[in-house]
C-alpha positions in Angstrom: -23.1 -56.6 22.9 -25.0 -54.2 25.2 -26.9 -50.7 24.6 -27.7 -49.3 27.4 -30.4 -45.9 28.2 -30.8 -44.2 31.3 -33.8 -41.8 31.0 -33.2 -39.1 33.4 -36.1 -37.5 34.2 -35.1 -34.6 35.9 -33.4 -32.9 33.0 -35.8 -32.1 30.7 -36.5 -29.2 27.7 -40.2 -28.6 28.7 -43.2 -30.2 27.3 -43.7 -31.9 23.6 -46.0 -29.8 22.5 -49.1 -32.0 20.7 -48.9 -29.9 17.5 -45.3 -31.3 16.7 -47.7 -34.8 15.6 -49.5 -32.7 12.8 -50.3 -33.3 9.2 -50.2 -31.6 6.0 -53.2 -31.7 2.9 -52.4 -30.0 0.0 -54.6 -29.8 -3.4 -52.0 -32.6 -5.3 -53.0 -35.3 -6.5 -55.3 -37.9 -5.0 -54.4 -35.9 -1.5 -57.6 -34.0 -1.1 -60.2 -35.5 -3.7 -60.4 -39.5 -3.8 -57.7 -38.8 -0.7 -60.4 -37.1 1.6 -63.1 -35.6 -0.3 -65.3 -38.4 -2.3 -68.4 -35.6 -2.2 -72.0 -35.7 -0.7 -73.0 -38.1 -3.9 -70.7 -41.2 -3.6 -71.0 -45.0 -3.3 -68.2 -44.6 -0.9 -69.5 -44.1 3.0 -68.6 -40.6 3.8 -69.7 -37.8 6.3 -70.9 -34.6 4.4 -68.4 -35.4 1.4 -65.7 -36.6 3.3 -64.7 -40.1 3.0 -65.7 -42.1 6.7 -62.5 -44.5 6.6 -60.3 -41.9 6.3 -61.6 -39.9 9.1 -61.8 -42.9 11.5 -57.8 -43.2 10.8 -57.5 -39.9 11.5 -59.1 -39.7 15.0 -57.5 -42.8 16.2 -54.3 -41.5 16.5 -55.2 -38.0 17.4 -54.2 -35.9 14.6 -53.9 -32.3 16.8 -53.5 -29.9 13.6 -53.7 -29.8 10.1 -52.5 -27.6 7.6 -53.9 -26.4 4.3 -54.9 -25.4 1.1 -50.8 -25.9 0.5 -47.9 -26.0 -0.3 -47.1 -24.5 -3.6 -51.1 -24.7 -4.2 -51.2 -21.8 -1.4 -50.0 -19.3 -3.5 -51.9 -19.6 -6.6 -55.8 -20.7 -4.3 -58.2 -18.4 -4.0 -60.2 -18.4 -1.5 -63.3 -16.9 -2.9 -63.2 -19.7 -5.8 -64.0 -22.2 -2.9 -67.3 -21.1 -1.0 -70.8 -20.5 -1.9 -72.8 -23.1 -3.4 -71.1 -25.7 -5.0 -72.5 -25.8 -8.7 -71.8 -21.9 -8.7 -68.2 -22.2 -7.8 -65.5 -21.3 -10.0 -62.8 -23.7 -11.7 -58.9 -23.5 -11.7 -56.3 -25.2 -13.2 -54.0 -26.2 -11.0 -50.4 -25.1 -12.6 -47.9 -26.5 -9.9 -49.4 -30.3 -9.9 -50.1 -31.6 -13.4 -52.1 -28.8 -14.8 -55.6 -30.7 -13.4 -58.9 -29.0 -13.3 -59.5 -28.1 -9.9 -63.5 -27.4 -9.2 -63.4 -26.1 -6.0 -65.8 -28.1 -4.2 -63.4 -28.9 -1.4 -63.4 -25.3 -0.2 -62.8 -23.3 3.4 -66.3 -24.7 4.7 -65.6 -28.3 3.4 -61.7 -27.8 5.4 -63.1 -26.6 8.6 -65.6 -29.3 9.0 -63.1 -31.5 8.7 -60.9 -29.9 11.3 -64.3 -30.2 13.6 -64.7 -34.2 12.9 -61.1 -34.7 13.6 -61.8 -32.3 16.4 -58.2 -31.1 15.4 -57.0 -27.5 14.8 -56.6 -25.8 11.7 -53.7 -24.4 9.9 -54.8 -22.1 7.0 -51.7 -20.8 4.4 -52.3 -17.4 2.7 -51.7 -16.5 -0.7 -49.1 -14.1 -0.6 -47.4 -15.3 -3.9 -50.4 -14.0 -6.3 -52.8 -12.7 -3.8 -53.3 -9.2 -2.6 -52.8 -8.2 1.3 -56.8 -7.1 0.5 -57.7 -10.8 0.0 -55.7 -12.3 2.7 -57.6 -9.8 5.2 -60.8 -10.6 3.9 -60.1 -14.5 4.7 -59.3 -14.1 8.1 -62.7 -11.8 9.1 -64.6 -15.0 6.8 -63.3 -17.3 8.9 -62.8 -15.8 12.3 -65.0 -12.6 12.2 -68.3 -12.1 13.8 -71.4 -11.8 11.5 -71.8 -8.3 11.9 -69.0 -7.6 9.6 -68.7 -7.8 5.9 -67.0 -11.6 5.2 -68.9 -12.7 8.2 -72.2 -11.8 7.1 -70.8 -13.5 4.3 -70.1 -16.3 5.5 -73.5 -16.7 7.4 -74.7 -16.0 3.4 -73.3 -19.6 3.4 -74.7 -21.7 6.1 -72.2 -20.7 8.9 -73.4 -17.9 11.3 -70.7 -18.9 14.4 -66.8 -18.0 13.2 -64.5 -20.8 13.2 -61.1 -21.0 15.5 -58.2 -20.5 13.4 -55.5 -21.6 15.5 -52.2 -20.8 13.1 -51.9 -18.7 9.7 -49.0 -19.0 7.6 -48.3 -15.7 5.5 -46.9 -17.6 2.7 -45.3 -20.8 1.5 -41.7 -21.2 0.0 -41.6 -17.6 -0.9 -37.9 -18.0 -1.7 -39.4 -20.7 -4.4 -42.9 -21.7 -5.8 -44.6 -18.7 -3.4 -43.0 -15.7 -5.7 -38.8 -16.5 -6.1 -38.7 -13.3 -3.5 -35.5 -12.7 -1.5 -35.1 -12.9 2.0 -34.8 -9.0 2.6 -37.8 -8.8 0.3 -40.1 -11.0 1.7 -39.2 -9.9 5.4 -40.7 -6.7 4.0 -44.1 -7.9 2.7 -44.0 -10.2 5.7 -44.5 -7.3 7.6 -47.1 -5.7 5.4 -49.4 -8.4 5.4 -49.5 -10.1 8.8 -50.2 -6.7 9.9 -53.9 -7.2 8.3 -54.1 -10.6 10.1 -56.8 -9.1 12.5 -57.6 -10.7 15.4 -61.4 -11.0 16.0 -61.2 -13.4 18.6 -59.5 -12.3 21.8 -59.8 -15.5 23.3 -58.3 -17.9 20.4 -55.9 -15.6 18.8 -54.5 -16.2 15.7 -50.4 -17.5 15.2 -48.8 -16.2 12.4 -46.2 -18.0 10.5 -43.5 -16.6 8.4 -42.8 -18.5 5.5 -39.1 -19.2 6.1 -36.1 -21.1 5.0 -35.5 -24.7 4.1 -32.6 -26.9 4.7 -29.5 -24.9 4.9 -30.5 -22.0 4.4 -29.6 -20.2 7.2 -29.1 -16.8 5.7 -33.1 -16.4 5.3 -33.9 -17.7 9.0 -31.5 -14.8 10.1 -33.0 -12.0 7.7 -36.5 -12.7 8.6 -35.6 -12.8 12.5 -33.7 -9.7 12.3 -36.5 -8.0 10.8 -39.4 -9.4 11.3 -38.8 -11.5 14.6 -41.1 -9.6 17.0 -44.3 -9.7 14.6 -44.4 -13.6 14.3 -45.6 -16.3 16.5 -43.7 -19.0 14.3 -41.1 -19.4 11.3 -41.0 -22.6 9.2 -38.5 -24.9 8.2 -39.2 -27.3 5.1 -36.7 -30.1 4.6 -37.1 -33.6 2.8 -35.2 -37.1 3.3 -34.0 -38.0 -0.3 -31.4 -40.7 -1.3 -30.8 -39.8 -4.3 -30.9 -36.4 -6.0 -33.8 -33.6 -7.1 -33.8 -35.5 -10.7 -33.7 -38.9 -9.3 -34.3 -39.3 -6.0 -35.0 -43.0 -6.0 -37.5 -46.0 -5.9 -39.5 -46.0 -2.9 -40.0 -50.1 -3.1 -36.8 -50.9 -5.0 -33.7 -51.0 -3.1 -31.1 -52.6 -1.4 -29.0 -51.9 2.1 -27.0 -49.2 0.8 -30.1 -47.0 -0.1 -31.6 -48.1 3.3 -28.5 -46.8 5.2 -27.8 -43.5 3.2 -32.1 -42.5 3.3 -31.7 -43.1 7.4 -28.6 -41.0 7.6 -29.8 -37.7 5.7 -32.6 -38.1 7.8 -30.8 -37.7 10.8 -29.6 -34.3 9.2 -32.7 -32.7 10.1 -31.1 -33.2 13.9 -28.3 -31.0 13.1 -30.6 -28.3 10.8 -32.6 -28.0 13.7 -29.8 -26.9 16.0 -28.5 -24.7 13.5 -31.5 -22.9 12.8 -32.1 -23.0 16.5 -29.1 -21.0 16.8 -29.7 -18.3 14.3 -33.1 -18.1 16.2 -31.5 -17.6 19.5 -29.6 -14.5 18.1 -32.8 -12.5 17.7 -34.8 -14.5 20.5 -33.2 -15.4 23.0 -36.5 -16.0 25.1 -37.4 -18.7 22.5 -41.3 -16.9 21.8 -40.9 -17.7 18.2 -41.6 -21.4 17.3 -39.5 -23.2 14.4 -43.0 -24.8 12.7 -41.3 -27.4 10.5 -44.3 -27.8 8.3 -43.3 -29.8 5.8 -40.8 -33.0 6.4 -40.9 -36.3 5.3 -39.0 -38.9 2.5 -39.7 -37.7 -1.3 -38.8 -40.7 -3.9 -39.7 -41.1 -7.4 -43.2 -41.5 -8.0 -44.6 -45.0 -8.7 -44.4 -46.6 -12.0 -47.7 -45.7 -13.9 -48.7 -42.8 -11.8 -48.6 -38.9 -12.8 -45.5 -37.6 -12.0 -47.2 -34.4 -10.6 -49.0 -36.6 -8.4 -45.9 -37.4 -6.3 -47.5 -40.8 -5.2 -45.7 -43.1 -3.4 -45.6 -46.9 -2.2 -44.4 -46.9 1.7 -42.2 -48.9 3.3 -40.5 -50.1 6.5 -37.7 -48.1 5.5 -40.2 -44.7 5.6 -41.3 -46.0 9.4 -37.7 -45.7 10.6 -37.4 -42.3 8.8 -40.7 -41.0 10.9 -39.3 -42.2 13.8 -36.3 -40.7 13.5 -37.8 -37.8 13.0 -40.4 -37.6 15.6 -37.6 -38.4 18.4 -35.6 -35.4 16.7 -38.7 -33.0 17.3 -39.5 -34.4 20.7 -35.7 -33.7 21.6 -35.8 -29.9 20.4 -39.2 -29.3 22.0 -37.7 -26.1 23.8 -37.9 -24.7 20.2 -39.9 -26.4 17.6 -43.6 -26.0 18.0 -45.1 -27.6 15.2 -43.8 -30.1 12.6 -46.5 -31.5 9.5 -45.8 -34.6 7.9 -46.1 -34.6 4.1 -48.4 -35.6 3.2 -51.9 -37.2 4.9 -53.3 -39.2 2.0 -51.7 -40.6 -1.3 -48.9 -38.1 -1.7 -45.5 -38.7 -0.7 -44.6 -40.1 3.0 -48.5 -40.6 3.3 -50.0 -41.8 6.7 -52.9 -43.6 4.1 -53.2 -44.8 0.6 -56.8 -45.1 -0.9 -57.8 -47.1 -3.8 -61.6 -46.5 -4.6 -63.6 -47.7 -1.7 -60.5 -49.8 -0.3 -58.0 -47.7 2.3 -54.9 -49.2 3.7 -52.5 -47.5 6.6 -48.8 -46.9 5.6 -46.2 -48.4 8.4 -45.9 -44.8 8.6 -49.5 -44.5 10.0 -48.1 -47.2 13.0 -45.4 -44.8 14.0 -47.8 -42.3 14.6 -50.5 -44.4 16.4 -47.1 -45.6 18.9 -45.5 -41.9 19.3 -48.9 -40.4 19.8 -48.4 -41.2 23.7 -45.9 -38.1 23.6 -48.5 -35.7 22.9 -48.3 -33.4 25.9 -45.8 -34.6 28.0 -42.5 -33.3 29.8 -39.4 -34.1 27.4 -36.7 -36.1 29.1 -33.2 -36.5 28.2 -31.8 -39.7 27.6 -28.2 -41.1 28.0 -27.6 -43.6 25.1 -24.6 -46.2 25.0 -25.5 -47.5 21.7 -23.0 -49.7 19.4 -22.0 -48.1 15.6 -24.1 -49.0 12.4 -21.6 -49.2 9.7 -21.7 -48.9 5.9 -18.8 -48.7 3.7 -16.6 -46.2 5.9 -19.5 -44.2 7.2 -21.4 -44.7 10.7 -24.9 -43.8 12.2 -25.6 -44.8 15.7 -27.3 -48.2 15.9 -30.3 -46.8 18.4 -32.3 -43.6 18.2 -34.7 -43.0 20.4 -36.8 -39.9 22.8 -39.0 -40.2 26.1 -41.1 -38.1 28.1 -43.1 -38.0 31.4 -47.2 -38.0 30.9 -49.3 -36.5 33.7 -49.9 -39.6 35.6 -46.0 -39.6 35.9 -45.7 -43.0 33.2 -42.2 -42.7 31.2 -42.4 -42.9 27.3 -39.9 -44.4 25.5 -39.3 -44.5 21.8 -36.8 -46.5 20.2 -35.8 -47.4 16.8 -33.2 -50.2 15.7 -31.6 -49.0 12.3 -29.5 -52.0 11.6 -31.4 -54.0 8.8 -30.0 -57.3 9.8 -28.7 -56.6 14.1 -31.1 -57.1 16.8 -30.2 -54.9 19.4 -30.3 -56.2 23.6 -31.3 -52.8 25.4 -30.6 -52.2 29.0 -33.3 -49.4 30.3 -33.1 -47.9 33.6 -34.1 -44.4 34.7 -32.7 -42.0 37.0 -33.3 -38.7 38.9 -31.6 -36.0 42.0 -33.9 -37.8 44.4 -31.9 -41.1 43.8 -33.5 -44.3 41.3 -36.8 -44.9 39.5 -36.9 -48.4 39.8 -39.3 -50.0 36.8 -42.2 -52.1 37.9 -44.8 -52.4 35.0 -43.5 -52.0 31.4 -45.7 -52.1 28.7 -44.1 -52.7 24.9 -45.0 -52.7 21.3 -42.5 -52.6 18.1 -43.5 -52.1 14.1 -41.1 -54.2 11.9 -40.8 -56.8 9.1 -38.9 -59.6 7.4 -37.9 -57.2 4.4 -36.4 -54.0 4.9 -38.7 -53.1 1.9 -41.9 -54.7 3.4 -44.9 -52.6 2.8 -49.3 -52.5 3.2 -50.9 -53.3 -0.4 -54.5 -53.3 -0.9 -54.1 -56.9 -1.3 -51.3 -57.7 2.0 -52.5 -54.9 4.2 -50.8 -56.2 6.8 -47.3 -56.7 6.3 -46.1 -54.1 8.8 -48.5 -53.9 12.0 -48.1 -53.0 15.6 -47.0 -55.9 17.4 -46.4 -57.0 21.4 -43.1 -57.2 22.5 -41.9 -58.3 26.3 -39.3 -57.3 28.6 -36.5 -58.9 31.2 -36.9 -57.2 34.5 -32.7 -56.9 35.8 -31.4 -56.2 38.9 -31.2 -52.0 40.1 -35.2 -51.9 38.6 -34.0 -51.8 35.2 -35.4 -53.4 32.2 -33.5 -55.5 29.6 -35.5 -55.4 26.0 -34.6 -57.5 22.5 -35.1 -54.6 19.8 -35.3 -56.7 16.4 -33.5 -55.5 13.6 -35.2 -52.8 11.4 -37.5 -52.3 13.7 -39.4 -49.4 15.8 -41.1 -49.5 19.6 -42.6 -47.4 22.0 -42.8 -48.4 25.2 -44.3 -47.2 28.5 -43.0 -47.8 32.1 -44.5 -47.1 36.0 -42.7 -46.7 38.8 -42.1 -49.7 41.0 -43.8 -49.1 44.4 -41.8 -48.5 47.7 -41.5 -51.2 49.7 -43.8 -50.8 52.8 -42.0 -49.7 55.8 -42.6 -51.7 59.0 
């Protein structure tokens, strides 16, 4: 049987906005030290501390923004534990992940030289949950303020006369949960308090706050925040997790059969419908759209890996987690009129992680493929695509056999993204695209797919690659379409020119 796609590329919700591709690195685990930090004094090559294999993965597939210290970590860090010189900073134990001692030598400096090597932005959360509205302010002038003031002069104390650019501040994380169990007419009000001392020292980099908001149905807090607090935000963020199981057990991230791989990919596609119904709270309050839905935290969340800490939250990934990122980029490329910036959780060795580390050894996730495909989005004009796609079927229920997004870049090239759910189908794909000043016929079409003989495949330090990137060709058909084989369990990106007009005599 058929699936066909016509791309139309004159109906459009605006531009994909590069921040939607961001990541997440919270003080858990091996995420920040082993993860990214190794320190100045390690065997394991590093720049200034931070581990040299990890940041080449980073900038080759153009990570635009990253967020940190947390996460429930937010809202117990504080700042001032985390700068100076590194033998006189203070120690923590960190409650929410395992109750580890936490030295602080991965601090605001060590963060925003990172942010500079990945020549990405930064995303900085505030401790609302235990911090004082004193504390927060004095964060922003250390980071953003000119020397001349009190926290600048302090931080030129510490080796940094120039401010850095802090592109997004999130007042908050989870405040209905690990930030401070506040309710939503509560924290509306201390919203307000403290982003009112997020000063802006910069007038040319100006500073987007970000309300710690709701997370998956919960649409009573997205409306109490918007009704109160709607005007003095740039942002509000949505948190939501693809689980097959349940909270207690949420399943094995290796171990499992068809049934899991079907029921994980459909609550995935959940986050389609949260988003429009969020969306639609939002519009109540803002019917402009000037307030971004950031969904800062997304990604699958299984049981942790036999032998590991449980607070650790470390997890094998699979071809199964590919198809969920997929999924879930298309879903943010398709609601770019509203969501403005999405983080994966989390970058390295904690939950849907991009990279796994082992020592000096580093492998990339299949997860880390999606990204490197779907980074050709960054940027570009949204286009809306007409899908004819056959049923995937699993014991009464259905999901749509073919997901997929596309968008124009600036040289006028077509995107496609496309991702085959069925574990066992191939899928024939008919590609065509249309506009109001008549047909688009395809002339050079470039593909690549990520998929596997298992539907559990995965990279090991020993088999790193058992799910890479690989070539895949297409049929040109009559009317300049295109006519692809999409292998089962599979994801691919393609991108498509314009044919030329024929040369009139």
């Amino acid at each position: 049987m058929l699936h066909t796609l016509t791309i139309d590329r004159d109906q459009s919700k605006g531009t994909i906005r590069k921040d939607v591709y961001g990541h997440f690195a919270e003080h858990l685990g091996r995420g920040i030290y082993d993860g990214i930090w190794v320190g100045p004094n390690s065997s394991i090559a590093h720049t200034e501390g931070l581990r040299q294999d990890v940041l080449e993965a980073l900038r080759a597939i153009h990570i635009p923004v990253l967020r940190w210290p947390g996460g429930c970590f937010a809202d117990e860090y504080h700042w001032k534990d985390g700068i100076g010189r590194p033998e006189d900073r203070r120690t923590m134990v960190n409650s929410n992940w395992g109750g580890v001692v936490e030295d602080n030598q991965f601090g605001t400096h060590e963060f925003f030289r990172l942010c500079e090597l990945l020549e990405c932005d930064a995303y900085v959360s505030g401790n609302v949950g235990s911090g004082t509205v004193q504390e927060m302010q004095d964060w922003v002038e250390y980071i953003t303020g000119p020397k001349a003031s009190s926290m600048g002069g302090l931080r030129a104390k510490n080796g940094r006369n120039q401010p850095w650019r802090l592109k997004y501040f999130g007042v908050g994380n989870e405040s209905w949960g690990c930030g401070g169990n506040m309710r939503a007419e509560y924290y509306a009000d201390v919203y307000r308090q403290y982003q009112t001392f997020i000063r802006q020292y910069q007038r040319e980099a100006r500073i987007q706050k970000i309300a710690s908001g709701s997370h998956d149905g919960d649409y009573h807090w997205t409306e109490v925040l918007m009704k109160s607090a709607a005007q003095l935000m740039d942002g509000i963020s949505l948190h939501y997790y693809t689980i097959p199981g349940t909270w207690e057990h949420k399943g094995s991230a290796t171990d499992f059969g068809p049934k899991e791989w079907f029921v994980t990919l459909k609550k995935a596609l959940v986050l389609d419908d949260l988003l429009d119904q969020h969306g639609w709270v939002m519009d109540r309050y803002d019917p402009e759209r000037k307030v971004g839905l950031v969904v800062d935290e997304w990604g699958t969340w299984y049981d942790v890996e036999p032998g590991t800490s449980k607070a650790f939250l470390y997890q094998q990934n699979t071809l199964r987690d590919a198809l969920v990122a997929a999924i879930s980029l298309n879903i943010f490329n398709n609601h770019c009129d509203r969501v403005t910036m999405a983080n994966l959780a989390q970058t390295v060795n904690v939950l849907q992680a991009l990279l796994l580390t082992q020592g000096s050894e580093m492998v990339k996730t299949p997860t880390y493929y999606v990204f490197q495909m779907y980074a050709a989005h960054q940027g570009n004009r949204q286009a809306r695509v007409l899908t004819n796609s056959l049923m995937y079927a699993m014991e009464g229920e259905a999901i749509s056999q073919i997901h997929n997004s596309a968008s124009f870049d600036a040289l006028g090239r077509c995107h496609l993204s496309m991702a085959n759910l069925h574990p066992d189908h191939d899928a024939t794909v008919e590609i065509s695209v249309q506009g109001a000043e008549g047909g688009w016929p395809i002339g050079q079409a470039h593909g690549r797919y990520l998929s596997a003989s298992r539907i559990n495949a995965c990279n090991t330090f020993d088999q790193p690659d058992q799910v890479v990137i690989r070539p895949m060709d297409a049929t040109p058909v009559d009317g300049g379409k295109i006519r692809v084989v999409l292998p089962a369990k599979s994801v691919a990106q393609w991108v498509m020119q314009q044919a030329p007009s024929p040369t009139k005599l």
